[in-house]
C-alpha positions as a Markdown table, in Angstrom:
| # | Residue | x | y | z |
|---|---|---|---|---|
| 1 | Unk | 67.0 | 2.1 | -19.9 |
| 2 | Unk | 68.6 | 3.7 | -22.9 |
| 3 | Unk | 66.2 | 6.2 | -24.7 |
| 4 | Unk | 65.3 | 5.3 | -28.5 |
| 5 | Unk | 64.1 | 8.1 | -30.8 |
| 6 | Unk | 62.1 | 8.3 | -33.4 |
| 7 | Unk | 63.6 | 7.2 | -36.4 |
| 8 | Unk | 64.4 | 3.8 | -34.4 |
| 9 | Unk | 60.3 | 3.2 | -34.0 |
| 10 | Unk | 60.2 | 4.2 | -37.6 |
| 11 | Unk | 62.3 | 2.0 | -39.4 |
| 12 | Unk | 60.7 | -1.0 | -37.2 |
| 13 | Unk | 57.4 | 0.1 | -38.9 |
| 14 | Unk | 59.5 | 0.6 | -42.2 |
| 15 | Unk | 60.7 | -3.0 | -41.9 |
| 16 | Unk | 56.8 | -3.8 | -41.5 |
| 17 | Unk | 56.0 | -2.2 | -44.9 |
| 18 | Unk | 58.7 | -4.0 | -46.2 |
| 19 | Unk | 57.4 | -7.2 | -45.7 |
| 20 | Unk | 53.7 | -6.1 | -46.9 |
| 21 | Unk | 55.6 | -5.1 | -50.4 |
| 22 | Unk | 57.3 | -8.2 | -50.0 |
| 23 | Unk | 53.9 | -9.9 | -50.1 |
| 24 | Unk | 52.6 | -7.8 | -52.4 |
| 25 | Unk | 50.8 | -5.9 | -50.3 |
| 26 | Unk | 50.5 | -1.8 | -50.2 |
| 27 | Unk | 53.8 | -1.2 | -48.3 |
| 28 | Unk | 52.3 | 0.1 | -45.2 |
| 29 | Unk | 53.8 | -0.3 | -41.4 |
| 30 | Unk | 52.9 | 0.7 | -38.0 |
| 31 | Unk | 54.1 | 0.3 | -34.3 |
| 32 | Unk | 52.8 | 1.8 | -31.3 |
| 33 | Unk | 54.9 | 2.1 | -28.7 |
| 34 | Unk | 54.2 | 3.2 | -25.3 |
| 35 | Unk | 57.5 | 3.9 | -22.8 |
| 36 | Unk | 60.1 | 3.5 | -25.1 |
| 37 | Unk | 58.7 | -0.1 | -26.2 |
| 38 | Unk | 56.6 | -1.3 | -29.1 |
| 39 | Unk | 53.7 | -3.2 | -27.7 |
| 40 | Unk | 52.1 | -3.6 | -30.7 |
| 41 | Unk | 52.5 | -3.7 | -34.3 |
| 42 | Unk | 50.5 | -4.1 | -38.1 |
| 43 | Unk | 50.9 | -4.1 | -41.6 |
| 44 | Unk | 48.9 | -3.7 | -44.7 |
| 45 | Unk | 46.6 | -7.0 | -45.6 |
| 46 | Unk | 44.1 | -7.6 | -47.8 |
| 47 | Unk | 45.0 | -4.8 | -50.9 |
| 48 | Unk | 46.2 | -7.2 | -53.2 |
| 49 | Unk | 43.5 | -9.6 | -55.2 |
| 50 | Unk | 40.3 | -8.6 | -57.1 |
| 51 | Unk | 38.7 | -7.2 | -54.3 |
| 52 | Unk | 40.6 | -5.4 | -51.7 |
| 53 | Unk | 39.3 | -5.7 | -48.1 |
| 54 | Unk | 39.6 | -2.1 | -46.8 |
| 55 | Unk | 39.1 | -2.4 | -43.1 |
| 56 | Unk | 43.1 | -4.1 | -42.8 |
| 57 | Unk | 45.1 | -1.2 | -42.9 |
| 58 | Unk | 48.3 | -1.4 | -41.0 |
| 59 | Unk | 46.7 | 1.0 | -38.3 |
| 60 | Unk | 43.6 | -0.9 | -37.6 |
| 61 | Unk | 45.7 | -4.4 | -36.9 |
| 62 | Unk | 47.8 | -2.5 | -34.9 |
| 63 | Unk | 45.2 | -1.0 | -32.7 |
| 64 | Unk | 43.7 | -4.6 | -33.1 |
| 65 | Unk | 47.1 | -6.2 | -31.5 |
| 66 | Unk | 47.5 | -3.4 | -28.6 |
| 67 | Unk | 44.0 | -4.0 | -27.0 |
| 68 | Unk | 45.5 | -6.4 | -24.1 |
| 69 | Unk | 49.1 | -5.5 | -24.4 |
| 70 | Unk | 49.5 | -7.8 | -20.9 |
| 71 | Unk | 49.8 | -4.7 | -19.0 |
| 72 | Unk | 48.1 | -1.4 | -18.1 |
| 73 | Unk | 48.8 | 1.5 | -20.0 |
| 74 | Unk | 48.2 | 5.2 | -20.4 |
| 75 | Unk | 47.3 | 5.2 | -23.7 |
| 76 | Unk | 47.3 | 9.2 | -23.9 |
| 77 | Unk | 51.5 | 8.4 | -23.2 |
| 78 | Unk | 51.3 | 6.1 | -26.5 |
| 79 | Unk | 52.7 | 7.0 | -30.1 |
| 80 | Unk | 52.0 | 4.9 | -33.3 |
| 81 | Unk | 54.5 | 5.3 | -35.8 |
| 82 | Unk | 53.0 | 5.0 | -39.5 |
| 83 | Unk | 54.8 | 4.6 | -43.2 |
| 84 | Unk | 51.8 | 6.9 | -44.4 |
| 85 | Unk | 49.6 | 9.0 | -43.0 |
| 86 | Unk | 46.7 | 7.2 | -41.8 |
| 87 | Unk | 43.2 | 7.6 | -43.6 |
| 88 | Unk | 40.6 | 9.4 | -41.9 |
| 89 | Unk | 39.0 | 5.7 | -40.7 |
| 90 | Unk | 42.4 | 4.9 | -39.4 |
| 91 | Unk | 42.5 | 8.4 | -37.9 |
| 92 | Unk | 39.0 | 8.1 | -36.5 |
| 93 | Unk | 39.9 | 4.6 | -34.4 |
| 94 | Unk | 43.3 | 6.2 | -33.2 |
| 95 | Unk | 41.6 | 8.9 | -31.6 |
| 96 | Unk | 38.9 | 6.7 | -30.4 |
| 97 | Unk | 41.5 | 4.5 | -29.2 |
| 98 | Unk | 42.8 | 7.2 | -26.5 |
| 99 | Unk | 46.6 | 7.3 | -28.6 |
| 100 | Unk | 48.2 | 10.5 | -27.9 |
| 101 | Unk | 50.4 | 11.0 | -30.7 |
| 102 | Unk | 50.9 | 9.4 | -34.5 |
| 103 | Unk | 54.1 | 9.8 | -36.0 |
| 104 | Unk | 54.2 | 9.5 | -40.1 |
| 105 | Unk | 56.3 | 9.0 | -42.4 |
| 106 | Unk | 54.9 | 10.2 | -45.8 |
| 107 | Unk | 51.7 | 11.9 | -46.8 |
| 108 | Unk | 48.7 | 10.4 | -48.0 |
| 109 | Unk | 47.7 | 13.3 | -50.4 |
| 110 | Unk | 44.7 | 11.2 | -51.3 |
| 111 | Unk | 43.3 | 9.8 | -48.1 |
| 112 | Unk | 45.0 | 11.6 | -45.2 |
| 113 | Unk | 42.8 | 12.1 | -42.9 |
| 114 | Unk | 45.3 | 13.7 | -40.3 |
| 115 | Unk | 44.9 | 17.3 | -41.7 |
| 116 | Unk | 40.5 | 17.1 | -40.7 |
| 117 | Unk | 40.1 | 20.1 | -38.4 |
| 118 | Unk | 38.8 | 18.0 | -35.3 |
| 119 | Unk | 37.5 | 21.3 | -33.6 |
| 120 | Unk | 34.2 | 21.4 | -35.9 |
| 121 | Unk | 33.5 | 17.4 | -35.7 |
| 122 | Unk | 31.3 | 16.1 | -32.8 |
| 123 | Unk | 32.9 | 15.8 | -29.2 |
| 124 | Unk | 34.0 | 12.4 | -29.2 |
| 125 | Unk | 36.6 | 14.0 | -31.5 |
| 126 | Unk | 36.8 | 17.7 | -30.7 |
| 127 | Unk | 37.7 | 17.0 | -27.2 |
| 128 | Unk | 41.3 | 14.9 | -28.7 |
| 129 | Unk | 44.6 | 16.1 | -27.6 |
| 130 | Unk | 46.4 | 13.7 | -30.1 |
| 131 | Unk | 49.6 | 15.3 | -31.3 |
| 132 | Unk | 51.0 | 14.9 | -34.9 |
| 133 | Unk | 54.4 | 14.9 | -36.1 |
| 134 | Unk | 54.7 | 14.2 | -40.2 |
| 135 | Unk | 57.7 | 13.4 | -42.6 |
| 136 | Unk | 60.0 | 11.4 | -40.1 |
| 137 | Unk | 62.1 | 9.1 | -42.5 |
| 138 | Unk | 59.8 | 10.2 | -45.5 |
| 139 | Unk | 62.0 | 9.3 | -48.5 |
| 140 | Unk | 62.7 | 6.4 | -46.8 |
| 141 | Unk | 58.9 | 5.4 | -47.4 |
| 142 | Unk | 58.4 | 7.0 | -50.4 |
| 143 | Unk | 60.8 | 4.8 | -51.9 |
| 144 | Unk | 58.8 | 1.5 | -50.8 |
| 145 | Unk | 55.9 | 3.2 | -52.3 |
| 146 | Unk | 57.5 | 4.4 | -56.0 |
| 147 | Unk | 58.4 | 0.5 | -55.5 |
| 148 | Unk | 54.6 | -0.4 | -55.1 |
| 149 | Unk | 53.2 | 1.8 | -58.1 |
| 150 | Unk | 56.0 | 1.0 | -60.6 |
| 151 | Unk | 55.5 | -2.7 | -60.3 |
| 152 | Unk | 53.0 | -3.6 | -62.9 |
| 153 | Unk | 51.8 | -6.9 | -60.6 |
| 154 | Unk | 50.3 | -4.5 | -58.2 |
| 155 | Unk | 47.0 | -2.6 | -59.1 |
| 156 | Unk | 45.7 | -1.5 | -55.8 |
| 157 | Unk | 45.3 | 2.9 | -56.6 |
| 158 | Unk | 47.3 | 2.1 | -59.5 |
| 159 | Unk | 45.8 | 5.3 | -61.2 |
| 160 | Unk | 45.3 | 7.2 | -58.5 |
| 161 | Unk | 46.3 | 10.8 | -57.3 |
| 162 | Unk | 48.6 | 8.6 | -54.8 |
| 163 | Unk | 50.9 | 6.9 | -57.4 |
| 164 | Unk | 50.7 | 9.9 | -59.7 |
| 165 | Unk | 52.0 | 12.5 | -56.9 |
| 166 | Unk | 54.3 | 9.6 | -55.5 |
| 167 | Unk | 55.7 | 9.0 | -59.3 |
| 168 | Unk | 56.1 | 12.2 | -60.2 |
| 169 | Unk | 58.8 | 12.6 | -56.7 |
């Protein structure tokens, strides 16, 4: 079996967010893969409209899409590749969900919830072991998002600190 690295599994979740931009959706991919092959895999729904539904994030279909992935797995030798740093409800579920390590692509200076110090939260989430490994293929994403704020069609954190940090890059 030929070993794939990282920026493989990222660009598969890039391709992801490409579609959701496509759709006009907040550009947002992730895969988890688990012994060198993606098992499961989400992207953003549900931010475009009048009223966006904010339980869809890329993350939660993907943990959605892995629970019977027609095998067992060890899901502490899982890794979910994401376009941007999940939010802490995202973050939350992963750990819940037993992943051992998120990749990411760019940060969510508004909503990342990766950078919560997990040692003075409750044990369901002080006990984690999850591993964290930021900025893999980061312009790459950051271009998809500048994309997303620039086009005047898309109003989901339109004037946020997001778009104006991601703007200003």
């Amino acid at each position: 079996m030929i070993k794939l690295d990282g920026n493989f599994f990222m660009k598969k979740a890039l391709q992801l967010a490409e579609k959701a931009l496509a759709n006009g959706e907040f550009p947002v991919g992730a895969v988890m893969v688990y012994e060198n092959e993606i098992i499961a895999t989400g992207s953003r729904r549900g931010s475009s409209g009048e009223t966006p539904d904010e339980t869809d994030h890329a993350e939660m279909i993907c943990l959605r899409n892995c629970v019977n992935p027609g095998r067992s797995i060890d899901r502490l030798k899982t890794t979910l590749f994401c376009t941007l740093e999940p939010c802490l409800m995202c973050f939350g579920a992963i750990i819940i969900s037993g992943t051992g390590r998120i990749v990411y692509a760019y940060e969510d200076v508004m909503g990342g919830g990766t950078g919560c110090d997990l040692k003075k939260l409750t044990p369901l989430y002080k006990e984690s072991t999850i591993s964290i490994i930021p900025g893999i293929l980061r312009e790459d994403s950051l271009k998809l998002f500048k994309a997303f704020f620039l086009n005047s069609k898309n109003n989901y954190w339109k004037k946020s600190l997001l778009s104006a940090y991601t703007l200003q890059q």
